[in-house]
N, C-alpha and C positions, 0 to 999 in steps of 0.2 A: 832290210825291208821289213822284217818281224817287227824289230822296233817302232819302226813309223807305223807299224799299222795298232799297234797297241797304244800309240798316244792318240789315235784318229778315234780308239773306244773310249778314252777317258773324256768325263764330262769336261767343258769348258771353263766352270765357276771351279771344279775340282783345283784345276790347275791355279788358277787365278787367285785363290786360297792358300795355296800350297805358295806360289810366288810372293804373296802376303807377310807371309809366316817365317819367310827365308826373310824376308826384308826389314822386318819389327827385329828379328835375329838380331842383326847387325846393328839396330837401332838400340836394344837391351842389354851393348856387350858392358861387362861390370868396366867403370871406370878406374882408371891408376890413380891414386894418393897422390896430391900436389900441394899438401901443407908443408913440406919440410922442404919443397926447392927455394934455392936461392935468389932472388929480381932483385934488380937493379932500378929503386923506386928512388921517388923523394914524393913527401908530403906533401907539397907542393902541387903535385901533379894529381894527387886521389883527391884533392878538393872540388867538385863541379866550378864552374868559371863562374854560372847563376846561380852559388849559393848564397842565402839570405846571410852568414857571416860573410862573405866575402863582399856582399855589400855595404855591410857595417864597418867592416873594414876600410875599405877605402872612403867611408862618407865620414868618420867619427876619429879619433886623435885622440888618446886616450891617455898620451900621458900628464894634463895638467893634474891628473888625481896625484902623480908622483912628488908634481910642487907643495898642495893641498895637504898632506899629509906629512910630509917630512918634518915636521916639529915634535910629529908624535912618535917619533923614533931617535932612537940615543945613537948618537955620531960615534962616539970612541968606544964603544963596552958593550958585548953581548952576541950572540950565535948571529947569525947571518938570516937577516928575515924575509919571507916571501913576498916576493914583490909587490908592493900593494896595487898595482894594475893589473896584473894576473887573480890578483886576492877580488877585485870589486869587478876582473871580468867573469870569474867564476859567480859569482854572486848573480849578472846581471843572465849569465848562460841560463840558473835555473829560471828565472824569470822568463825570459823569453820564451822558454820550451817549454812552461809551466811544471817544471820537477817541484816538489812542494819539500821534497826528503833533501838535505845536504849530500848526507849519506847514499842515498842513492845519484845524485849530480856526481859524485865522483866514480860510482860504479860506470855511470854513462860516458864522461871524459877519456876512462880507459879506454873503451873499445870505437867510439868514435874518434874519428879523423877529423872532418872537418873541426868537431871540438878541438882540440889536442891543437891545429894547425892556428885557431884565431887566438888559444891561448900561449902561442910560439912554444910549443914542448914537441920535442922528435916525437918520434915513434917509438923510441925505449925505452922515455923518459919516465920518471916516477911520480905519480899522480899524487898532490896533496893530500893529506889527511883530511876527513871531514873535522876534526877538531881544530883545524888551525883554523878554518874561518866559524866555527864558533865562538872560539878564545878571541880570537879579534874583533870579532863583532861586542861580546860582551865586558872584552877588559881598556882594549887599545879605545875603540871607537863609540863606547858606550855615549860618553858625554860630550864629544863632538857635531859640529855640523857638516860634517862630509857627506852626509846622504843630501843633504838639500842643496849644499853647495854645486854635488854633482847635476843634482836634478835643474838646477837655476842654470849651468852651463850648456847642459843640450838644449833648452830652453834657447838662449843665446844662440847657440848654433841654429836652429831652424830660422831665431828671426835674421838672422845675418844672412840665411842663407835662401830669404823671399817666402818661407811657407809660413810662418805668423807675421803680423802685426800689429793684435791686440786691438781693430778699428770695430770688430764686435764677437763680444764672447758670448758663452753658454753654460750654466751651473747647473748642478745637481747633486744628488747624495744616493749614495749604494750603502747598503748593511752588510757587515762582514762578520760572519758568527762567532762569537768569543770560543776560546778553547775553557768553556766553566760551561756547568751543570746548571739547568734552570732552575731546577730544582733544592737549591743549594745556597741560600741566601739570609741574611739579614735584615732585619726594617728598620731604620737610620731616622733619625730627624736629623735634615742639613740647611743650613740658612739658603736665601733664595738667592742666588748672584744676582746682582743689580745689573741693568743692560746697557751697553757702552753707550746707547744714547740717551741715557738718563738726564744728565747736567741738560743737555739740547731739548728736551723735552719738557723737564720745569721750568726752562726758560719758557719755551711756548705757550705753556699754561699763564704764565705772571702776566706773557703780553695781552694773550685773550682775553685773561678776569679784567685785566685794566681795560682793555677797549669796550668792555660791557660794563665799567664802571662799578665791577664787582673788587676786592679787597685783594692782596696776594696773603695765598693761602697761609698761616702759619707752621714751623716746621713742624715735623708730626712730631711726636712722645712717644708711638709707639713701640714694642719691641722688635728687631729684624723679624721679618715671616721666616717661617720655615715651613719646609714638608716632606711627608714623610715616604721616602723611597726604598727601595729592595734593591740590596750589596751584595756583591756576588763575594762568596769564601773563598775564591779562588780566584779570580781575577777583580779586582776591585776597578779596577781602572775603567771597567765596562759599564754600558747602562743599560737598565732592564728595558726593554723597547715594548712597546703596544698602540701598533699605527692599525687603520682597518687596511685588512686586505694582506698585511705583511704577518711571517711567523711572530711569535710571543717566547722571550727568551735573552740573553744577555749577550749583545751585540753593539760592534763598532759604525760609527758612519765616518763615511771617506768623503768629504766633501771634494769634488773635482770641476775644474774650469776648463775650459777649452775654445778654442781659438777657432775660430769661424771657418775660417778657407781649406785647413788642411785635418783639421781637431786633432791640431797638436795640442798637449796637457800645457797648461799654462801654471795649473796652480795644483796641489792636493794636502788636503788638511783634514786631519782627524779629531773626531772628538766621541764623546759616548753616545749611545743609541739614544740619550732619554733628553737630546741637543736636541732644540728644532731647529731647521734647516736655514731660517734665516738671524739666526742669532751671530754665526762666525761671517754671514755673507759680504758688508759693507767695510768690515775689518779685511777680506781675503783683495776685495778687490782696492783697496789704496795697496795694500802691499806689492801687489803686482803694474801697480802706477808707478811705485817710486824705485823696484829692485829693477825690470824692465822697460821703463821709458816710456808705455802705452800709454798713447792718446784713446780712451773707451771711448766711444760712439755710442754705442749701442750694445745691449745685454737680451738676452732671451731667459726667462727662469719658467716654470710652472708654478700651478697657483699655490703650493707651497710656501712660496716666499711673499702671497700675495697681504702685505702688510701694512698701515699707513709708515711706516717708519722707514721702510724698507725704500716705498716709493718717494719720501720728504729726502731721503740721504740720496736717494740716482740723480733728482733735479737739483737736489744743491752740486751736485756734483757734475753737473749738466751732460747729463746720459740719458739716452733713449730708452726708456727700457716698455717691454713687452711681457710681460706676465699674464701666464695660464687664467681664465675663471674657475674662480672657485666656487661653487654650489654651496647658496647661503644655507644655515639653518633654519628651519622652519618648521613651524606648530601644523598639525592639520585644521585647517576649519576656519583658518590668519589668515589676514593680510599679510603680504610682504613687506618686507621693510622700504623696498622699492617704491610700492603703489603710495608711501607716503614724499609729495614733491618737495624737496627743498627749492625754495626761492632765498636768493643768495643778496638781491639788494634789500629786502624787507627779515632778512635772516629768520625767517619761521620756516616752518615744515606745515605742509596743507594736508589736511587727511582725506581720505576717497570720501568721505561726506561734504568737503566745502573748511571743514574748521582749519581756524591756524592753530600749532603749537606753539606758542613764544617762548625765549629765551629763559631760563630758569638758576645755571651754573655752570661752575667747570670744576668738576671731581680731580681730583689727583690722579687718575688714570689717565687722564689729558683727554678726558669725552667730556662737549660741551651736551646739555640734557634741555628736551625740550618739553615742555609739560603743556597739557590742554586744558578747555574752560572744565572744569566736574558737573554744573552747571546743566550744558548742552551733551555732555557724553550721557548722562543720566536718561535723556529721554532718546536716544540718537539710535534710529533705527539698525543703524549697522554694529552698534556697541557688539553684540557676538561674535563678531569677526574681528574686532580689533582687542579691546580687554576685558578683561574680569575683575580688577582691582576692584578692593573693597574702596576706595576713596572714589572710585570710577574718573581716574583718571589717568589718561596716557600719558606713555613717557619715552619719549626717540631721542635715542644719543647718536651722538655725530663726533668724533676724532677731531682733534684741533688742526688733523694731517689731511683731514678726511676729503679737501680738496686735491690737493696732489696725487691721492690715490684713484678717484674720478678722471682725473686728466688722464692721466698714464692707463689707465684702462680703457681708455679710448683708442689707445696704440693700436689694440690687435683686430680692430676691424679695419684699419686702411691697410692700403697695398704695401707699404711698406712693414708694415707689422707682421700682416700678414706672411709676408717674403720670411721676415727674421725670423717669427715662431716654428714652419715649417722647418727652415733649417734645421732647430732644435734635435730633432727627432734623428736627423742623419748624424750630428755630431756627438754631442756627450753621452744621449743614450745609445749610440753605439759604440762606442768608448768602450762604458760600462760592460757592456755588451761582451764585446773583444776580452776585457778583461777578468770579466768571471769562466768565460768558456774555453779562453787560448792561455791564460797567464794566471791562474788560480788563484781569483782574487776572491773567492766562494768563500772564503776561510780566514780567519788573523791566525797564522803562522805561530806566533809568539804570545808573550801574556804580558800586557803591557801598556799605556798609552804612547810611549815613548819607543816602543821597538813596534806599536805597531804601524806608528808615521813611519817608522823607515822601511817595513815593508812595503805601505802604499808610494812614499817617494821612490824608492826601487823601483815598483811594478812600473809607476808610472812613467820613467824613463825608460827602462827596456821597451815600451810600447812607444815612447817620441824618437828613440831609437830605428825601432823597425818602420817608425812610417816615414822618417828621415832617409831613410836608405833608401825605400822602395821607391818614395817619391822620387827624388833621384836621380834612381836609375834607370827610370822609364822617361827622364828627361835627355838622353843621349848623353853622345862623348864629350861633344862641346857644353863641359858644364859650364863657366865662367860666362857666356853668353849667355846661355840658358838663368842663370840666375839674375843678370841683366835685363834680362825680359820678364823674369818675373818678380821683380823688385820695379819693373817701371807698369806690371799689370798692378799690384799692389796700391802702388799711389792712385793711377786711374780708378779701383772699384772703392777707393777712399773719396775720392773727389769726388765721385756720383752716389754713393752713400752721404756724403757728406748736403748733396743740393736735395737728395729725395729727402731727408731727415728733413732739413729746412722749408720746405714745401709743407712735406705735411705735418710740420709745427705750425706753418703759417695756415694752411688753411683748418687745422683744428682749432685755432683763437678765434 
């Protein structure tokens, strides 16, 4: 009875505290050491079912690298070499998980399973050295094309397997920063590459000067141009880049392609920073005609590429194409070059006063020049806004292309252009995207032109990789059906691409 009447004095929350306290007890008791018992595991089993290797895994087949490669290894003579599909899946792991260090890729291999399980090594197994795939990178594989061969084969597998077609792509270019000092340079005189549609274009000038009754020009005497660029001491291979709006500094561009429906990589090619973006463009896309079998439809670029040459080689090549506006240059206080009209069956150019420009020449730049009376500019009210020339007289050039590129810029204001350029923005530039922020594409790796395509072919497969897999595998178990239906949606959004292009071909004539 004592007892009970001495819990009836203690406070309520006392107890309630007290019973707290007994309970966290039992919650705080130190735990037993369970690193050194023994389970009965398999690797097998510590892999999640949804992990992103195990879906690569079962969507990808990785041994034709084994066919691909056997030449460059000695049959009767020499230690026993690392498998080279272990060798270019460790490569492609960094990539994927964006490890930028070899050296640290294989600290990660160690302790990760799932790694360890898609590269088939136990759990005790001994992890490669990071110098066997530099040694092989720089001795075995140096002068090979096994990076593009791989990269053109998962290529193959998506279209095989209904996510490309090639019926409309998307370009672009990303800068990847040289591993060189900006600071750290030399100034070069180097001759000017002449531009693959050179021969094409003094044809077009010979046919213009003849149809104006003018002479073909004689060959010049002069010496190649050249000009004068900044070489980096350390990576030569790099070009000094100075775009508006982008850093200043000695950088690669990745030119990259991509496939409309799923923006699987279709193409990537490198060249120096100091390339413009449509010098390698018309060259990337026959390659990807005749390695992959695309029938192009239709392209989306921005106004980067917005070129007469660019648009003269899509319609000979009879492609749709849709390219960005470019914001002309312009004087303050001018006319536009616009506000002068060309009329096409009288071939003059009319100026906002009423005057025609007539026909004049064709420069070897392939710009036909249109010149006015001196005459009537002399007294001509608006002379301030148009020129200043001491002869007072104008002069408006026009591209011998300069039609083709009118047309084709007419694309992006109907519904159909409009459709394709919007696209733009979801595919390539999110590519890009993915790839500087998931797969460290911020950076060239190596020093090189040549090691740094194969970073970009790399990166760019581990990325057709992971969207091959996901895609996939959000299509269910019955894939073979599923691929059936999206191989017969494929033709379908070809055929009605195909009657909208024709339509608003037809009613742009």
């Amino acid at each position: 009875m004592s007892l009970l009447r001495l819990l009836t004095k203690v406070p309520r929350k006392a107890l309630v505290f007290h019973g707290s306290f007994l309970y966290f007890g039992y919650m705080l008791k130190k735990p037993e050491l369970q690193q050194q018992e023994l389970e009965l595991v398999s690797i097998e089993g510590l892999v999640p079912e949804k992990h992103l290797l195990r879906k690569v895994d079962h969507t990808v087949d990785f041994g034709f690298i084994r066919d691909r490669v056997k030449h460059l290894y000695c049959e009767d003579n020499g230690r026993p070499a690392l498998d080279p599909v272990v060798l270019f899946k460790l490569l492609l792991l960094g990539y994927l998980y964006g490890v930028r260090s070899e050296r640290q890729l294989m600290r990660e291999v160690e302790v990760n399973v799932a790694y360890r399980w898609f590269l088939g090594l136990r759990l005790r197994d001994k992890v490669p050295d990071a110098s066997t795939l530099s040694q092989n990178r720089r001795r075995r594989f140096a002068e090979s094309t096994i990076y593009q061969e791989i990269f053109d084969e998962i290529v193959l597998l998506a279209v095989n397997r209904g996510l490309a077609s090639g019926a409309v792509l998307y370009s672009d270019s990303t800068h990847l920063k040289a591993n060189a000092n900006k600071n750290k340079f030399d100034l070069e005189q180097v001759a000017v590459k002449p531009q693959e549609y050179l021969a094409a274009l003094e044809a077009a000038i010979t046919e213009d000067r003849t149809e104006h009754g003018k002479k073909p020009l004689k060959p010049s005497d002069a010496e190649p141009e050249t000009k004068e660029i900044k070489v980096s001491r350390t990576d030569k291979d790099s070009g000094y880049m100075v775009r508006d709006g982008k850093p200043k500094g000695f950088f690669y561009l990745d030119h990259r392609t991509v496939d409309g429906r799923h923006a699987i990589i279709t193409d990537t090619h490198v060249t120096p920073a100091n390339v413009h973006d449509s010098v390698p463009y018309l060259g990337r896309l026959d390659r990807q005609r005749e390695r992959f079998g695309f029938d192009i439809r239709a392209v989306g670029v921005d106004a980067g590429y917005a070129a007469a040459a660019i648009t003269h080689g899509l319609e000979e090549r009879n492609i749709y194409g849709v390219i960005g506006y470019r914001r002309p240059t312009h004087r303050d206080g001018y006319f536009y070059k616009r506000e002068y009209r060309y009329d096409e069956k009288l071939d003059v150019y009319i100026c906002p006063n009423g005057q025609l420009l007539s026909y004049r020449t064709t420069n070897r730049e392939g710009y036909r020049q249109y010149h006015s009376d001196p005459e009537q500019c002399r007294n001509c009210p608006l002379r301030d806004k148009c020129t200043q020339s001491s002869n007072a007289t104008k002069v408006v050039t026009r591209h011998v292309w300069e039609a083709s590129r009118e047309r084709i810029d007419q694309h992006r204001f109907n519904r159909v252009g409009k459709r394709i350029y919007k696209r733009r923005k979801e595919t390539v530039e999110r590519s890009f995207a993915d790839a500087k922020q998931l797969h460290g594409h911020r950076y060239a790796r190596m020093r090189g032109l040549s090691k740094v395509q194969q970073q970009c072919l790399l990166a760019a497969t581990a990325q057709n990789i992971k969207k091959i897999a996901l895609v996939l595998s959000r299509m269910g178990p019955n894939t073979p059906l599923t691929v059936l239906l999206a191989l017969l949606k494929a033709c379908t959004d070809q055929i009605k691409l195909h009657l909208s292009l024709d339509n608003a071909s037809a009613k742009t004539a």
